[in-house]
N, C-alpha and C positions, 0 to 999 in steps of 0.2 A: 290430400291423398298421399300416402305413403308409397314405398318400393318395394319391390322383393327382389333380390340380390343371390345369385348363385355363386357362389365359390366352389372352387374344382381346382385341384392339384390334379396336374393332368402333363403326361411325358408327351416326346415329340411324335408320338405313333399313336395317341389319341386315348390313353390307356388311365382310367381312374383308382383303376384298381389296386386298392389296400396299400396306401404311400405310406403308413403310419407304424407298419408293424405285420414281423411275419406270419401272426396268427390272425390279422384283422380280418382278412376277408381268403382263406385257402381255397375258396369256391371253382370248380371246374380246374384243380392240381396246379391254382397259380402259385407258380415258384419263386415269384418279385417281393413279395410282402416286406414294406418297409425302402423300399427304393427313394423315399421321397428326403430322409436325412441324408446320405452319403453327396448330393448332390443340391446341398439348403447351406445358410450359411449365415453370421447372426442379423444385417439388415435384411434378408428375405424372411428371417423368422420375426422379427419386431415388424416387420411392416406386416404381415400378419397378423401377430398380436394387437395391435392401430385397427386393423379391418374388426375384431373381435370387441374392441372397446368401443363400435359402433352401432350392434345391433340390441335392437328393441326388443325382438321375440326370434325365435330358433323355430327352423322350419325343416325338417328332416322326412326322407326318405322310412319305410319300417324297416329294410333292413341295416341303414346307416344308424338310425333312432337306435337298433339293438344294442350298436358297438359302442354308440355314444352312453347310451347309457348302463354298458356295463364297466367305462371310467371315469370318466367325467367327474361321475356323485363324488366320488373318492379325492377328487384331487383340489386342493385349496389355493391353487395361487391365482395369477391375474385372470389367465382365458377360463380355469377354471369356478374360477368366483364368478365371472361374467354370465357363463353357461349354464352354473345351477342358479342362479340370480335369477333371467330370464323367464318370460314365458316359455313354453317350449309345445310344439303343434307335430304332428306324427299323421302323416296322411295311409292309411292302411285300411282295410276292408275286414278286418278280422282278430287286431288287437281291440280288448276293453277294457283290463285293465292295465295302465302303465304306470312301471316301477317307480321312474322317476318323477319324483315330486312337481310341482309342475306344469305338468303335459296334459294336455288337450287331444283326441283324436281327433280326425277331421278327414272323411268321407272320401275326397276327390278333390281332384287339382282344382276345378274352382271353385270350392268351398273354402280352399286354399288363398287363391285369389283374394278375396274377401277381408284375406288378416289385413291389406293394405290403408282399410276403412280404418283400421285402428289403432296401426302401429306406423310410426315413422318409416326406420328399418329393418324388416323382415329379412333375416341371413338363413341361407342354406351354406350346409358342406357337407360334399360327397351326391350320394343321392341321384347317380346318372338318369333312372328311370322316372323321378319324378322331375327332375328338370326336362326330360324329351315330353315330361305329360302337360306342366306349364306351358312349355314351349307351343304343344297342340292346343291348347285354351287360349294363349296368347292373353297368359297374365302373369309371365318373368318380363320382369323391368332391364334388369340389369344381370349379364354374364359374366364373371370376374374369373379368368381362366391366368393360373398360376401356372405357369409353363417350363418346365424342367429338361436339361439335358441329356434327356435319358431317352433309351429306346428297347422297348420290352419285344413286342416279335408277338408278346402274348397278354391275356385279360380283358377285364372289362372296357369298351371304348363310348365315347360321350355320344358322337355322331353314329350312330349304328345303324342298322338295318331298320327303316321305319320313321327314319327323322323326316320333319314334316321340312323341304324346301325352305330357306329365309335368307335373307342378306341380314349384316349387319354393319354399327361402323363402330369407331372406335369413342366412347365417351370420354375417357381420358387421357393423357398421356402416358405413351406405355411407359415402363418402368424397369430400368433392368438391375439386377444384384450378382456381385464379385464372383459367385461361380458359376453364373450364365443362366440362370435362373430369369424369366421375364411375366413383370405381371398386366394383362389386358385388359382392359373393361371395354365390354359392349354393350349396345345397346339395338334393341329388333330396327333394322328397315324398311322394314316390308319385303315383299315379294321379290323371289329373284328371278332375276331380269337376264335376257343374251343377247350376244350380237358377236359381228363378225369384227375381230382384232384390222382398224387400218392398217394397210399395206406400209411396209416404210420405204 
């Protein structure tokens, strides 16, 4: 049985939105677009590029899926040879035919679920909405949240209004890079749990 793996560039205020470029995602007058270079630096982007020369098949969001594939096709080096290499799966209710070579629709998060049967490692990036829809089926394996010093005040946030309760803990050792950049991996632990802090 395989994993499915999220990856998320995500500031300290919870914020996914459009790290890549100020035209990627202008949705709702965000004014950040591109925040995620001024504050990356080159082992936080090779260790990146290492997460990218790990996955099996690409698991995308339709509106992440749009942006991906309108550069992606175009660009030839390592993530990009990786990415058009790939399977590549587009969870959406209403695309049928898609551009990029490739790609598979697929219905709902777990139909989604399902790529695990056949692919080692399943990578997502980006894709807030389909990771909160995994996260409800409880068939994301793994959370890899890339954590940057930055703080926006505004945009899209991962944990938002509607996130289903869960704990987590940490699968690997975090990781930190020269300009304060830190990368997490989790994994679900079930239900979260309360109680009252001992007295000290």
């Amino acid at each position: 049985m395989g994993i499915i793996v999220a990856n998320l560039f995500l500031t300290l205020d919870g914020v996914y939105q459009a790290p890549g470029g100020r035209e990627e995602d202008p949705e709702g007058g965000f004014a950040f677009g591109g925040w995620q270079a001024p504050v990356s630096d080159n082992e936080a982007e090779a260790a990146i590029e290492a997460e990218v020369g790990k996955i099996d098949a690409l698991l995308l969001g339709r509106k992440t899926y749009d942006i991906f594939a309108s550069y992606w096709p175009h660009q030839s080096d390592d993530i990009g040879g990786t990415l058009n290499r790939v399977p590549k799966f587009v969870v959406s209710g209403n695309l049928t035919a898609p551009d990029w070579a490739g790609t598979t629709v697929l219905p709902d998060a777990t139909a989604a679920g399902r790529l695990r049967e056949e692919y080692g490692q399943v990578h997502m990036f980006g894709s807030g909405v389909l990771i909160r829809s995994l996260l409800a089926a409880d068939v994301l394996d793994r959370l890899h949240i890339w954590l940057y010093p930055v703080a926006l005040g505004q945009g899209k946030r991962l944990f938002d209004a509607g996130t289903v309760p869960a704990t987590f803990r940490l699968a690997e050792p975090a990781r930190t890079f020269p300009k304060g950049a830190v990368s997490l991996v989790y994994e679900r632990a079930g239900e979260v749990e309360t109680q009252e802090m001992a007295a000290t």
